[in-house]
N, C-alpha and C positions, 0 to 999 in steps of 0.2 A: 914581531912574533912573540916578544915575553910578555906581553899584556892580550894577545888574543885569547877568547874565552876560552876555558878548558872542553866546555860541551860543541864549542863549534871547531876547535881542534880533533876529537874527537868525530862527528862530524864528515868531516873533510876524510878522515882516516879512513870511516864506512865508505864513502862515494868512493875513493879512488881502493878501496876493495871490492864493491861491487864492479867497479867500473871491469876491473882486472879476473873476475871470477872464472869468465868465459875464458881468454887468453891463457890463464893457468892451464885450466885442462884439456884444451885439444893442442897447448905447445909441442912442437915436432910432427905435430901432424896434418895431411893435407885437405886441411878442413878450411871452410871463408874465415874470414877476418873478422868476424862480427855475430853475436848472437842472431843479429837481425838476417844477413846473408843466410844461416843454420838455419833459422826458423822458415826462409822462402823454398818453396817444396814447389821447383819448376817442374816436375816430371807429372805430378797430377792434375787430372783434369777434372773440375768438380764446380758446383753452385754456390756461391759465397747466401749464406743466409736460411736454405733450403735443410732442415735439421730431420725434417718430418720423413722418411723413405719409404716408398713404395715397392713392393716386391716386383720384379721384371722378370715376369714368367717369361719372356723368350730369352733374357739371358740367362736365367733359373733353368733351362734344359741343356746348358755344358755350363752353370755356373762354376765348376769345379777346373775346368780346362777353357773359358773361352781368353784369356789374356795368352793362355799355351796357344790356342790355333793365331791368333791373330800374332804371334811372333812365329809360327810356323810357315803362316802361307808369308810370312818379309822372306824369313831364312828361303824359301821355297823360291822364292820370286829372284831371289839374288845369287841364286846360282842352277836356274831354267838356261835354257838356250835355243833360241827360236829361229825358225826359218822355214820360210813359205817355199823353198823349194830345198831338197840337199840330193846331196851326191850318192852313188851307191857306195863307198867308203864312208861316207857320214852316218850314212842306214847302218850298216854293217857296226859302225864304232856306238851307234846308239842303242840298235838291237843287243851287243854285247852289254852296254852299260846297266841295260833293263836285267838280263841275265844276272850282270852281278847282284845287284839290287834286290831282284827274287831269291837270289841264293842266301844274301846277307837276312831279308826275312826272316826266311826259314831257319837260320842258323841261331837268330837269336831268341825265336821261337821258341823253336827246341833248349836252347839250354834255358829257358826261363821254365820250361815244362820240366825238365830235370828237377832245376832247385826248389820249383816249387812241391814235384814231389818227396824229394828230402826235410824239406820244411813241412810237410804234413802228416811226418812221422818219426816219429823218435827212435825207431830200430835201426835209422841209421841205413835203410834200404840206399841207399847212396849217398855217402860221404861226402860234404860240400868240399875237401880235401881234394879228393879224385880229379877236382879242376884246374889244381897248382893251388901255388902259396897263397896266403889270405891279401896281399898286398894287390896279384894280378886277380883275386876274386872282387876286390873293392872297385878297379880298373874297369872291368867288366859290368858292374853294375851301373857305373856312373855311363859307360856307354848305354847299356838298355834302357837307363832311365832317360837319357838325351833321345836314344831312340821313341820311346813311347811316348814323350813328350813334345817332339819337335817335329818328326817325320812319318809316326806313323799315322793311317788313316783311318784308324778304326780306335776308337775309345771306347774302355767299358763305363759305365754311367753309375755302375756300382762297387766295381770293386778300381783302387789304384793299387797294379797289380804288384809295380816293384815293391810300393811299401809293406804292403802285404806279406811279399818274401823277404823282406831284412827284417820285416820287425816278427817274422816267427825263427827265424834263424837266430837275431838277436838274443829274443825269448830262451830259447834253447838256453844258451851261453851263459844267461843271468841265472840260471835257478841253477848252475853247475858253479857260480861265484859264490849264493846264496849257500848255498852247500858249505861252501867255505869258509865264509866267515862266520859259520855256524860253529864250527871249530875251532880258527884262529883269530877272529876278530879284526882282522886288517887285510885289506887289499894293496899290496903294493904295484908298483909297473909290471913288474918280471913276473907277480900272478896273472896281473891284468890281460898279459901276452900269451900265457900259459893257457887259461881257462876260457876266456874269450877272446881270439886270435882276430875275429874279425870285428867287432866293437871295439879294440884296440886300435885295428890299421883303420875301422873308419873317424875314430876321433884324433889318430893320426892328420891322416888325410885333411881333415875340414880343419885343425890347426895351422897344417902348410898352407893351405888357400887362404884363410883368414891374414896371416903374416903378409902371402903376397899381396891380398888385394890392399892392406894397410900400408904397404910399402909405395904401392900405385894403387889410388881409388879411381882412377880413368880407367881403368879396365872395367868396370862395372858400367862404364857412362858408353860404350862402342856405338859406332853407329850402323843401324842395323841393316841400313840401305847397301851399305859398302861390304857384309858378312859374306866371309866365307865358313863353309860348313867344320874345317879342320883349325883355323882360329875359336871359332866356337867350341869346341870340346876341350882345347886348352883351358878357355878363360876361368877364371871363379864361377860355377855354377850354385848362383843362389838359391835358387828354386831346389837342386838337390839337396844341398848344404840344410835347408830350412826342412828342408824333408828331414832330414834327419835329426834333426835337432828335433825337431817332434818326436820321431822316434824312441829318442831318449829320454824325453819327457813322461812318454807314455810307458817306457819300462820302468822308471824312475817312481812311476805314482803308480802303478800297479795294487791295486787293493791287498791282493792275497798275498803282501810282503808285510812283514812286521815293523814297526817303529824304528828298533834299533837297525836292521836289516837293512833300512832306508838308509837311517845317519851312517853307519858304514857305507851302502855302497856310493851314495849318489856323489859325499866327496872326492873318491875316485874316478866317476864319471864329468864329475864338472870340477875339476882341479881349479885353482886359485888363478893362476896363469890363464887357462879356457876362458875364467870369468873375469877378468880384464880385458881377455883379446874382443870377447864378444863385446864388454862395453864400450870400447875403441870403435868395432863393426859399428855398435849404437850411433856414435857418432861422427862418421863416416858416413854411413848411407843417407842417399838423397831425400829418400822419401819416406814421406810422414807414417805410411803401412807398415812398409818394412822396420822403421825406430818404434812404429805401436807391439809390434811382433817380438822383438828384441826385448821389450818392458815386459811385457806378458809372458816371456817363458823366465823372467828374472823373478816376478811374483808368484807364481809357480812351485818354482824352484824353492823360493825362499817361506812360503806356506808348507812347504813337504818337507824339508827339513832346517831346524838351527844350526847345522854348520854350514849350510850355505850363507855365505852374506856379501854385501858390494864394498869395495875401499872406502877410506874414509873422502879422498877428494870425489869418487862417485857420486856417493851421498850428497856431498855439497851440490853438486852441479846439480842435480835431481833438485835437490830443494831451490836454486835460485829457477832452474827452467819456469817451475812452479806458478812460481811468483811473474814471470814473463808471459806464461802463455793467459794468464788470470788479466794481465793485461792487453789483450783485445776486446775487442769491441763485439756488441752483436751484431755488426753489420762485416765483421772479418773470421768469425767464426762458419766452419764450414765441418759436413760431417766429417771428414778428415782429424780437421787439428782436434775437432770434441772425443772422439777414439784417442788422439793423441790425446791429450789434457787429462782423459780420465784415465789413462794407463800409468801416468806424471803421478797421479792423485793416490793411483790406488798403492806403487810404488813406493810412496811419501807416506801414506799409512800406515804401510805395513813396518817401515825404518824407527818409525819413532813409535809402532807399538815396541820394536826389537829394544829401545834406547828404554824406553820405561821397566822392561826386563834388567835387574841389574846381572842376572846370567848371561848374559847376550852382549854387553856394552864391555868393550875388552877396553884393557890401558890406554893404547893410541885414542882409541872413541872420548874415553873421559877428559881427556886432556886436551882435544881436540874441542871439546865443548864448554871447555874456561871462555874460549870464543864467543862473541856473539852471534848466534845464528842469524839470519834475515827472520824478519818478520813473515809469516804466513799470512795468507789475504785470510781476511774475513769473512770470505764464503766457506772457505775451507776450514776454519773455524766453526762455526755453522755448521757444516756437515759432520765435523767429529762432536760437538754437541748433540747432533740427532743420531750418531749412534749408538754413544753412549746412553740415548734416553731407550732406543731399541733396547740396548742389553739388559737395561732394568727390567724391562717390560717381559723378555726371553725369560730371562733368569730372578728370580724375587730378592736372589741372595743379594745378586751385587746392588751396590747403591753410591750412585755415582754423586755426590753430595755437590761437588765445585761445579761439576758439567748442569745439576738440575738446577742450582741458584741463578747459574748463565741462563738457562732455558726461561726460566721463570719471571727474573732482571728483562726479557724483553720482549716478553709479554704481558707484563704489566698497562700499556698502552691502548692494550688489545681490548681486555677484562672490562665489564663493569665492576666497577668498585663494589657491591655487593657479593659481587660472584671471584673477587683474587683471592687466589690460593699462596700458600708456603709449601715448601719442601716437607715441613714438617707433619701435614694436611694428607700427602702424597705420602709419605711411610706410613702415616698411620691407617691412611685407607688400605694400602696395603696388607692389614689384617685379615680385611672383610673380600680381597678379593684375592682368587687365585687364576689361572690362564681361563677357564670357562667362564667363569662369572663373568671378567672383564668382555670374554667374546659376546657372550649374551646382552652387555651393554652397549658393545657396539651394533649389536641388529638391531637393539630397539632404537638406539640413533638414527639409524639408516633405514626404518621403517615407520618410525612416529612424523608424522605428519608436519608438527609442529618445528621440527630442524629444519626445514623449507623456509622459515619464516624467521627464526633466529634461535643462537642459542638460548638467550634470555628466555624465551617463550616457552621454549622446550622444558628447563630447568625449573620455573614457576609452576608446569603442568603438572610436575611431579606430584604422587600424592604424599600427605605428609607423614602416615606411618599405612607402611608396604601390607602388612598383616589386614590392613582395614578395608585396602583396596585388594584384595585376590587377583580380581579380574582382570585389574591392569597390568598384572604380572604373568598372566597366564601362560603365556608362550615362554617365560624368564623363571624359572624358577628359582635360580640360585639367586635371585637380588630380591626376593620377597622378605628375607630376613637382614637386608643388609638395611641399615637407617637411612634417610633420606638425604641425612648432609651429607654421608659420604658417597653417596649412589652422583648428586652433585660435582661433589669435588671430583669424582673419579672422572667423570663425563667433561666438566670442564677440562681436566688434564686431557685428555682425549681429545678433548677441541685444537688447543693449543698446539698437541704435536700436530695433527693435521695441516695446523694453518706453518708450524715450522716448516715441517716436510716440503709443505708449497713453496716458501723458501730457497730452501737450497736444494732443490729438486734438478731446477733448469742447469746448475752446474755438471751433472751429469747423463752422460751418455743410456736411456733406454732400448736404445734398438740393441745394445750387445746382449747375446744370449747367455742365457743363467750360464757359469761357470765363469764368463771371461771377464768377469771384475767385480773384485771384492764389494767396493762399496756399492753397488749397482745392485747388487745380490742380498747388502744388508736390507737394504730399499724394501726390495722382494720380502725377505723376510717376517716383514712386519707388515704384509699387505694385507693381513686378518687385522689389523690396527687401524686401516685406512679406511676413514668413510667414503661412502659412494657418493657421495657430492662431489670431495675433491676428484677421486676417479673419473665421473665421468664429464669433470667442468677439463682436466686433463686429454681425455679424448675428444671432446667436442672442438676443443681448440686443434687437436691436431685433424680433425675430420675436416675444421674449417678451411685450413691451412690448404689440405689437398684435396677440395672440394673441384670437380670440373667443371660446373656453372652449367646455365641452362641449355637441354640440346634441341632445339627449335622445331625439330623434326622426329618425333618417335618411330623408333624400328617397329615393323610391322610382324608382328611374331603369330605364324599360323600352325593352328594344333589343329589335326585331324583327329577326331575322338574314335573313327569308326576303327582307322590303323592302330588306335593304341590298346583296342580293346581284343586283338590280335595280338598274342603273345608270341615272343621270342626267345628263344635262348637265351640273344647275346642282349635283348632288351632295345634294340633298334628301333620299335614300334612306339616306343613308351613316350609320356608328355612330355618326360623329362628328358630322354635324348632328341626330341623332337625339340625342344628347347636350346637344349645343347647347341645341337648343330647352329642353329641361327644365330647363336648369343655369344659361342665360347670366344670366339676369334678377337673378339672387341667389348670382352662385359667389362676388362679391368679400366676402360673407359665412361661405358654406357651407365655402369652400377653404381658411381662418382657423382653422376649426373644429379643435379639440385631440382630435378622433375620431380613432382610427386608418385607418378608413374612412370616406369624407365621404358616400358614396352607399350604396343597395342597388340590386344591379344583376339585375334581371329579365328572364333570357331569354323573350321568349313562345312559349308551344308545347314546351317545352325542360324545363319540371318544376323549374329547376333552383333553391336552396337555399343564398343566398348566405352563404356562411361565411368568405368572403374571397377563394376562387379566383373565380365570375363578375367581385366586381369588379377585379379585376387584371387579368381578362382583357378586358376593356371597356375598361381604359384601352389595352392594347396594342393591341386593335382601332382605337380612335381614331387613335391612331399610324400607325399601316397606314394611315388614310385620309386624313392632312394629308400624308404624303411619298407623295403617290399623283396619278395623273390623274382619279382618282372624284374628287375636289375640284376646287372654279376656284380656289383660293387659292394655290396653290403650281404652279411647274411644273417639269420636270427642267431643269437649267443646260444651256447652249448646248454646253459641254465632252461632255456627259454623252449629248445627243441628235447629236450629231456626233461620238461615239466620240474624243475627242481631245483630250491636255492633259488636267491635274488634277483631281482631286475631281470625279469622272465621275457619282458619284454620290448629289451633294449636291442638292437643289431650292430653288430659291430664289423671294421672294416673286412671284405674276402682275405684270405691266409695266399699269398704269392709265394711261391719255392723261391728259399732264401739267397740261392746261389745262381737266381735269372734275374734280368732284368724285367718291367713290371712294364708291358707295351705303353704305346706313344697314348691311344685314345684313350687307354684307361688312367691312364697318368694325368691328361688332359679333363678328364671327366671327375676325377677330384678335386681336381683343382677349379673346376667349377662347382660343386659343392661351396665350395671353400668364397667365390665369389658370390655366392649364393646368402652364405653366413655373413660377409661384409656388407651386402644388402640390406640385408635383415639388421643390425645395426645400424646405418646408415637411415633407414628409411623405417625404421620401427616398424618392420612388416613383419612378423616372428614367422618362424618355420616351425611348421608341425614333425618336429623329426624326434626318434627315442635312442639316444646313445649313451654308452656309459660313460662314468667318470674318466676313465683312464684315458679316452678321445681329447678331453675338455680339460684333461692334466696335461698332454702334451703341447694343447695348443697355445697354452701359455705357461709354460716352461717347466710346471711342476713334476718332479720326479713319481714315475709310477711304480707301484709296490706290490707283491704277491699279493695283500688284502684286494689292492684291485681287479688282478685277475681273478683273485676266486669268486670275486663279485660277479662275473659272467660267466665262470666256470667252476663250479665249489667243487669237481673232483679232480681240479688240474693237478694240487699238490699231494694228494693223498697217498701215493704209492709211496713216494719218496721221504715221505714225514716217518711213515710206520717203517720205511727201511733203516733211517734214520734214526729211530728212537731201538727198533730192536737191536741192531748191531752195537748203540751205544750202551745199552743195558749189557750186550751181551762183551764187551770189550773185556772180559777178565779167563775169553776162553783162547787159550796161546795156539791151541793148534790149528792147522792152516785149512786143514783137509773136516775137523767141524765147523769152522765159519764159514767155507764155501760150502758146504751143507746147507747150514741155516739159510745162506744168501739165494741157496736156488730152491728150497723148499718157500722161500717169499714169493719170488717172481723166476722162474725158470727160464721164463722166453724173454724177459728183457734184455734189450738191445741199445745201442747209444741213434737209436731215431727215436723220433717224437709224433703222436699224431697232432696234428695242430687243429685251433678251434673250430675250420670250418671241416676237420675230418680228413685231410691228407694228410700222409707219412711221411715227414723228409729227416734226412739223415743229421747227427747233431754233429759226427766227423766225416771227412771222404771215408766212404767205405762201412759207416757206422751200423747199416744194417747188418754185418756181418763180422760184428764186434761186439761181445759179449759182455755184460757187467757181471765186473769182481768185486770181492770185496775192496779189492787193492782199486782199482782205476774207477769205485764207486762216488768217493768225494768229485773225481774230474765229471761223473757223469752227471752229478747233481748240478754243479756250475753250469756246466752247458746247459744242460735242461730250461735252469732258471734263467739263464741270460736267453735265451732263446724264447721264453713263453715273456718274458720281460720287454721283449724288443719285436714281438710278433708282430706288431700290427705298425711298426714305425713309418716304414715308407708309405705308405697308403694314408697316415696323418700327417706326415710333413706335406705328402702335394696340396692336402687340404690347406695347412696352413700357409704354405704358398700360396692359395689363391686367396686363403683370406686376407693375406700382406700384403696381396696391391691392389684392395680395396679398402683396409683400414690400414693405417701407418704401424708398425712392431711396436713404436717406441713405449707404450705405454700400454700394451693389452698385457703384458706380463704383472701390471700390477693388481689385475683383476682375480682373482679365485678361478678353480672351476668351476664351480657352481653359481658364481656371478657371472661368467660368461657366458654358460649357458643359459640362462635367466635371460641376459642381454640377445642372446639371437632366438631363442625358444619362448621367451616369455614367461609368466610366473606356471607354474605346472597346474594351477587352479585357474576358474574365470570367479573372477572378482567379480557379483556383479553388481554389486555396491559402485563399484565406479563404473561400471556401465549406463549403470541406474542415472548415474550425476553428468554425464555428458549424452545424456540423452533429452530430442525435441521433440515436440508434441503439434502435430497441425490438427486444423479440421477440428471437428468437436471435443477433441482430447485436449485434457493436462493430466500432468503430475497427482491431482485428486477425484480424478474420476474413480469409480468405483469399479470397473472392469479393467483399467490401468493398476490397481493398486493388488487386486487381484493376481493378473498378469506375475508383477515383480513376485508376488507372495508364492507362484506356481514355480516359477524359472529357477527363485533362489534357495526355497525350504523344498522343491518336490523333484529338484532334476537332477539327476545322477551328473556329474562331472561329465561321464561322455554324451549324455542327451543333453548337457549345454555346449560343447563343442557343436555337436549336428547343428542345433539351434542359431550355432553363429556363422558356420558354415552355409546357412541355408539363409540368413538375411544378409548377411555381411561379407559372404567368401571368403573367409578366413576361419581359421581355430582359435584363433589367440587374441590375447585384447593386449591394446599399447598397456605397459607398463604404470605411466603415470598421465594426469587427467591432460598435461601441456601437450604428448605426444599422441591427441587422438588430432588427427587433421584434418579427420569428417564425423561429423556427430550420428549417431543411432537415432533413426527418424523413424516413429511410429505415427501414424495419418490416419486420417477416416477413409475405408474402403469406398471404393467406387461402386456404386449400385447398379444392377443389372439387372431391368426387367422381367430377364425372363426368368429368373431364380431369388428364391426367397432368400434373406443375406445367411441364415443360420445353414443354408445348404452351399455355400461357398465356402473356399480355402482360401487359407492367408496367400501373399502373392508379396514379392520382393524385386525391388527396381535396382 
């Protein structure tokens, strides 16, 4: 051993630390023997290789509670008691047991109606006190919550009611802390117990269960076959537990609390001990959901404030997981472990952005990191290279020097050697560009012709001074004066992170929605960065992926024109529920399908011979009846029916009373829309439909804004602006009795209801029609207002987007824009007919230079109004819209020599379409 080398000494020291990593930190606890044991997640059941997810509208109608019923009818089934004949004392002992049963309903009925009218009002109309101490009110809930989740038979689809009442009750409690440490700046225990009595006993509580279940993790593993109903209510209830833990999450990140507000209180709420025991929970619990759940509110936590942070053996483990789960294969990757993996990732991000803060890195950390860390895989390398490149691109200031040389060091390979760039290249372009420019360089990427073919080609195309060429800048104004070698450079960089991104892309999880991971979200961020090649070479693979192959046999889809010209109310009559009915039950099927046409479409009465015009012409009909009044699903925007303001003629989803649920068929019937739009994608068959941006924000994740609503309603905000600006002006008048003057010489009759855009009144509190705005309760009314005209139209585009998820895969339509998505199912909002022109045949005595052909084009393209070329294409071709690009036309525009008819001269005949 005194002559072994000192690096393979050394060496041997890492191996038998890694070896020992794992053991270190789950010692004492009743965890497996092995990282690899940890890593096998017996409890779920899933597709090893299958990344791409389809939305399951039938499980999407209790997606919220169908794992609650299917432990409900076990629990239900293991303490039934059957018998095909019984006694009259059996009658009598069952007839009572039903008795209690109904009594017990009613009872907890009733007091859930109590609390929740306490919680809907702050005067304290009954005091959650009045029930006993806050220990037997935490007792109590955790029963109602077992109740609504295991036994009762009715679920609401909209609201979950218990969280509902803890987390305004909570609410309550926090802005009387707030209070507090607006004054004293610290929250101790003995305040904590004082001012919120029951936030207290419930992070009590979930402490105790946490401890037990740590003590015993078989009590989470029971078997449920063998369950009884009063074993049950003892055990650790994780589903409550987790409830709550959200809960606090969501008062924790409350917008309307201040920075420091936060740093005070959330340490209070998530104490040092909480966030051990929960990382213990981490590693403890069996399954991969629940440890992805656990990371996710640690990231959270630790985004919201810098005095949250994990130990230093934490961290470690995190970082070696890392490096573990980085080694599987793609044939053992499943969506499961990729949620895990990217929660590991996002986790490891955020620790060692904390360690680059020398504010943040306490004693133990620095000294802990004389250490050698493990190496981080290479992908993950790679991903923090390309967010660094994002931030440059965010922000101009920063410049990440070591990250861009990395970037650029391996892309070199890539480049032609005429076209390699420096960093140096890349700052100094940076003079000439600012966030528009650069955007304006990206469309002309994504629309010049020549990116199809390479970058080389594109780059050559350029002209060599911008001034000379106008025309070619016409649509670009801000790069007319930038010079051509940087216009170059800029565009090669541009290439480069593309082809990164492609990269290190696949290492992370796209089906997670915006919010639930950092780096997935940087992604997002820079999706105005991302050219549409990569986008939709990105989709196409995943469309491949979950392509259903050919269906041998077309559904026979029969539209009676006479009934639809019959109007209804409810719309029953129309092509498009006549559609419906035929198609909803099986399109997330049929719409999959690699037919060129998914239906045959059957006029009745009509003869007609579907060869592919009825059905194009079915679908445009359908069209015409979702952006129509013959539907209740849509209606024209407020702009549109008041002649005034913006996109006059866009329709947006019907307004549904916020505190009903939204019926089965109309719910159904978006969500056929929504199948309708993965169609149209799928099959490049564009929908002729008008909606606004704020639709095509939500459907791929982007946050919607008051600019958007005033876009369909410019006078939504107006009362409240000028209430808002007057009282602010007027803030220097101390008397009470002149500012409620002013406030009702503005608006007299206002009240906390709203009308909403399709013209019903609903209340913005219980009760709000008959609650007045003050000056005082006027900032609560404007919140409401705003969250409420913000969140109008949400359910009615989630069912769309549900349908459009189980026809195209989530994972990747968030990286699209709105207005790229809508492009992608709508088509370009003009007819090109330049590429009309170029995928068009000619038979019979016709080409391309005959002189009444050439005619033709010169009429259609310099003399037709946008909507006389729609009709025009509607009437050869059934359809509105033309494919996109020349690969996606799949039947060419055939103009022929007329067939000649005797008994009429050809100048008294009309054009005629097959």
């Amino acid at each position: 051993t005194e002559n072994m080398d000192v690096n393979e000494l050394d060496g041997n020291r890492r191996v038998r630390y890694e070896k020992t990593w794992y053991q270190q930190m789950v010692y004492g606890l009743d965890a497996p023997d092995s990282i690899i044991g940890w890593l096998n997640d017996k409890l779920s059941k899933t597709n090893l290789g299958n990344l791409y997810h389809l939305f399951d509208l039938k499980k999407s109608e209790k997606q919220f509670t169908n794992e609650i019923l299917d432990q409900r009818k076990t629990i239900s089934k293991s303490i039934q008691y059957f018998h095909q004949q019984i006694s009259r004392k059996q009658y009598l002992d069952s007839r009572l047991a039903c008795e209690y049963g109904l009594i017990s309903i009613y009872a907890r009925n009733t007091i859930l109606n109590i609390l929740k009218l306490w919680s809907n009002n702050d005067g304290n109309l009954f005091p959650v006190k009045k029930l006993g101490d806050h220990l037997f009110i935490v007792k109590l809930l955790q029963l109602l919550h077992y109740h609504y989740t295991y036994r009762s038979m009715y679920i609401d689809e909209n609201i979950d009611r218990i969280t509902v009442l803890i987390h305004s009750i909570l609410q309550f409690e926090v802005k009387e802390l707030i209070k507090h440490i607006s004054i004293n700046k610290e929250i101790t225990i003995k305040i904590l117990q004082n001012k919120a009595p029951l936030l207290y006993e419930l992070q009590k509580d979930i402490i105790i269960q946490l401890v037990r279940f740590i003590l015993k993790p078989s009590s989470f593993l029971y078997e449920l076959n063998n369950l009884d109903e009063e074993i049950m209510i003892k055990q650790p209830n994780f589903n409550f537990i987790f409830k709550i833990l959200n809960i606090f999450v969501k008062l924790a990140t409350d917008k309307s609390m201040k920075q420091d507000e936060i740093d005070s209180f959330l340490p209070s709420l998530f104490r040092v001990s909480f966030i051990n025991l929960m990382f213990n929970l981490f590693l403890l619990l069996p399954t991969y959901e629940s440890k992805t759940f656990i990371l996710r509110l640690f990231v959270t936590l630790m985004r919201t404030s810098k005095n949250i942070n994990l130990n230093v053996k934490s961290q470690n483990f995190l970082f070696h997981l890392l490096i573990e789960l980085f080694l599987f294969t793609e044939s053992m990757i499943s969506p499961i472990t990729q949620k895990l993996q990217n929660a590991v990732m996002d986790i490891t991000f955020l620790l060692l952005q904390r360690q680059h803060s020398h504010e943040s890195v306490t004693i133990q950390q620095r000294l802990y990191h004389k250490f050698q860390l493990p190496e981080l895989p290479e992908k993950f390398h790679d991903l923090l290279t390309a967010i660094d490149i994002i931030n440059t691109l965010i922000d101009k200031n920063k410049q990440q020097q070591q990250y861009l040389k990395r970037f650029l060091e391996q892309s070199y390979n890539i480049l032609d050697r005429n076209f390699r760039i420096t960093d140096d290249d890349i700052q100094t372009s940076n003079k000439f560009f600012d966030t528009f420019a650069d955007l304006q360089l990206i469309s002309l990427m994504n629309e010049h012709s020549l990116m199809n073919e390479s970058l080389y080609e594109f780059l050559s195309a350029l002209p060599n001074e911008s001034k000379s060429y106008p025309a070619f800048y016409k649509n670009y104004p801000l790069l007319l004066n930038v010079p051509r070698k940087y216009i170059q450079i800029r565009a090669t960089f541009f290439s480069l992170f593309n082809i990164f991104i492609k990269k290190t892309i696949s290492t992370l999880d796209f089906s997670l929605l915006p919010g639930q991971s950092i780096l997935v979200d940087y992604i997002r961020i820079a999706k105005n960065y991302l050219l549409q090649t990569l986008k939709f070479e990105l989709l196409e693979e995943s469309l491949s992926k979950t392509n259903y192959g050919t269906i041998s046999k077309l559904s026979e889809v029969k539209f009676d024109t006479i009934k639809a010209n019959n109007h209804d109310n409810e719309g029953n009559n129309t092509m498009f529920n006549q559609a419906f009915e035929q198609l909803h039950e099986d399109a997330h099927i049929i719409f999959r399908a690699s037919n060129e046409r998914l239906w045959q479409a059957t006029y009745l009465e009509m003869h007609s011979i579907d060869q592919g015009g009825p059905y194009r012409d079915s679908i445009t009909a359908i069209c015409s009846d979702i952006c129509s009044s013959r539907l209740p699903l849509f209606v024209l925007c407020p702009n549109g029916r008041m002649n005034n303001g913006l996109n006059r003629d866009c329709w947006i989803p019907n307004v549904f009373p916020p505190n009903k649920p939204i019926s089965n068929k109309f719910k159904k019937q978006y969500q056929f829309i929504g199948h309708l739009m993965g169609m149209a994608i799928r099959k490049k068959h564009y929908l002729n439909v008008k909606f606004p941006i704020l639709l095509w924000k939500q459907l791929v994740g982007e946050e919607i804004t008051m600019k958007d609503i005033e876009g369909i309603d410019i006078q939504s905000f107006v009362i409240i602006k000028e209430m808002e600006i007057d009282l602010e002006q007027n803030q220097s008048i101390d008397n009470d009795s002149e500012i409620n003057y002013l406030c009702t010489s503005i608006m007299s009759e206002l009240r906390f209801d709203v009308i909403s855009s399709s013209g019903q009144t609903y209340e913005l509190i219980p009760g709000g029609q008959d609650v007045s705005v003050t000056p005082r309760n006027f900032p609560e009314y404007c919140e409401r207002y705003r969250e409420y005209r913000l969140n109008e139209f949400h359910r009615p585009i989630e069912y769309i987007r549900q349908g459009l998820c189980s026809i195209i895969p989530y994972n990747f339509l968030t990286l699209f824009t709105a207005n790229e998505l809508e492009e992608a199912i709508c088509g370009k909002g003009e007819i090109d007919v330049l590429l009309l022109k170029r995928n068009t045949i000619y038979r019979g005595d016709y080409n391309e230079n005959s002189p009444h052909i050439q005619q033709f084009w010169i009429v259609l393209n310099e003399m037709f109004s946008e909507l006389q070329k729609k009709l025009f294409l509607i009437f050869v071709w059934g359809r509105s819209t033309l494919p996109k690009l020349d690969k996606d036309f799949t039947s060419k525009f055939i103009i022929q020599t007329i067939s000649y008819d005797n008994n009429h001269e050809i100048d008294q005949m009309l054009p005629n379409t097959t």
